[in-house]
C-alpha positions in Angstrom: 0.0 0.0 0.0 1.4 3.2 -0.6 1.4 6.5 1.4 -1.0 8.5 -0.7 -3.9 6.6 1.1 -2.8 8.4 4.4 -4.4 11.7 5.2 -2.2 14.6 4.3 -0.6 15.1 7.9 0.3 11.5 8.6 2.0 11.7 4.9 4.1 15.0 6.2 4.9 13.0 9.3 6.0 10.3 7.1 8.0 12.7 4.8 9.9 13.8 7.5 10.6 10.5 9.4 11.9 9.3 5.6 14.6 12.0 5.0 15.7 11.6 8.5 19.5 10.3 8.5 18.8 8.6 11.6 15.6 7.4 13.2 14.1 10.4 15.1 12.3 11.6 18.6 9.0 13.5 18.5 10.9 16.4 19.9 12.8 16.3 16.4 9.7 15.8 14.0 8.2 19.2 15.9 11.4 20.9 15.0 10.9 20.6 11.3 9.1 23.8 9.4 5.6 23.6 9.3 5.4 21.6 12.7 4.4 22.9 15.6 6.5 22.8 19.1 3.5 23.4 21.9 3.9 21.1 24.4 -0.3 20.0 23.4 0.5 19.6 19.6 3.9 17.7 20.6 1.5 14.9 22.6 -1.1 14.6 19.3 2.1 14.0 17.3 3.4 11.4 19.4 0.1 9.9 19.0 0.0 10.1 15.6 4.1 8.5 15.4 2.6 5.7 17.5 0.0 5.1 15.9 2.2 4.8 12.2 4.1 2.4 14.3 1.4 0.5 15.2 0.2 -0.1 11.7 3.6 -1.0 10.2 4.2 2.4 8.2 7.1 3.5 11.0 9.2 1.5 13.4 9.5 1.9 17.0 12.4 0.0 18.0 13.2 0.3 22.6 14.9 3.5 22.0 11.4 5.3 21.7 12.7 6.6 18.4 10.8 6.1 14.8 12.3 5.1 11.3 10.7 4.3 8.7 10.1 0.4 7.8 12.3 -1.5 5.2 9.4 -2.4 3.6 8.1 1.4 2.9 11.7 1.9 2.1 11.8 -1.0 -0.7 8.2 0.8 -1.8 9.1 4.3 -2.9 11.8 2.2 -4.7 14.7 3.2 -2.6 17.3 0.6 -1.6 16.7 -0.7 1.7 20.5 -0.9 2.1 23.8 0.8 1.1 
C-alpha cells in the first residue's frame, strides 16, 4: 500500500521521518518547518508516530525513536541498504 492513502498530515509525518538520517524523537519531528512545538500539539504527534508504528508504516524499536520500515523503504523504490 502506498502512502498516498494516508491523510495529508500523517504523509508529512512520514515525509519527515523518511529523510531523517537517523531514526528520530518526536521532539525532532516538531522541530521541522511547518510543525508545531507546543507542548499540546507535541502529545497529538506522538500519538499520531505511534499510531504509524502500530500499523507497520514506521518503526519503533526500545529506544522510543521512529524510522521508517524497510518495507516502505523497498516501496518508494529506494534501496533498503547501502
Amino acid at each position: 500500500m502506498d502512502e498516498t492513502v494516508l491523510p495529508g498530515n500523517y504523509q508529512r509525518i512520514m515525509e519527515v521521518v523518511r529523510w531523517a538520517d537517523t531514526p528520530v524523537t518526536v521532539k525532532q519531528v516538531c522541530g521541522e518547518p511547518g510543525m508545531s512545538t507546543e507542548p499540546a500539539r507535541a502529545e497529538a504527534l506522538r500519538s499520531k508516530l505511534n499510531r504509524l508504528a502500530e500499523r507497520g508504516w514506521l518503526r519503533k524499536p526500545a529506544d522510543g525513536k521512529f524510522t521508517t520500515t524497510l518495507r516502505a523503504r523497498f516501496c518508494r523504490g529506494m534501496r533498503p541498504w547501502p
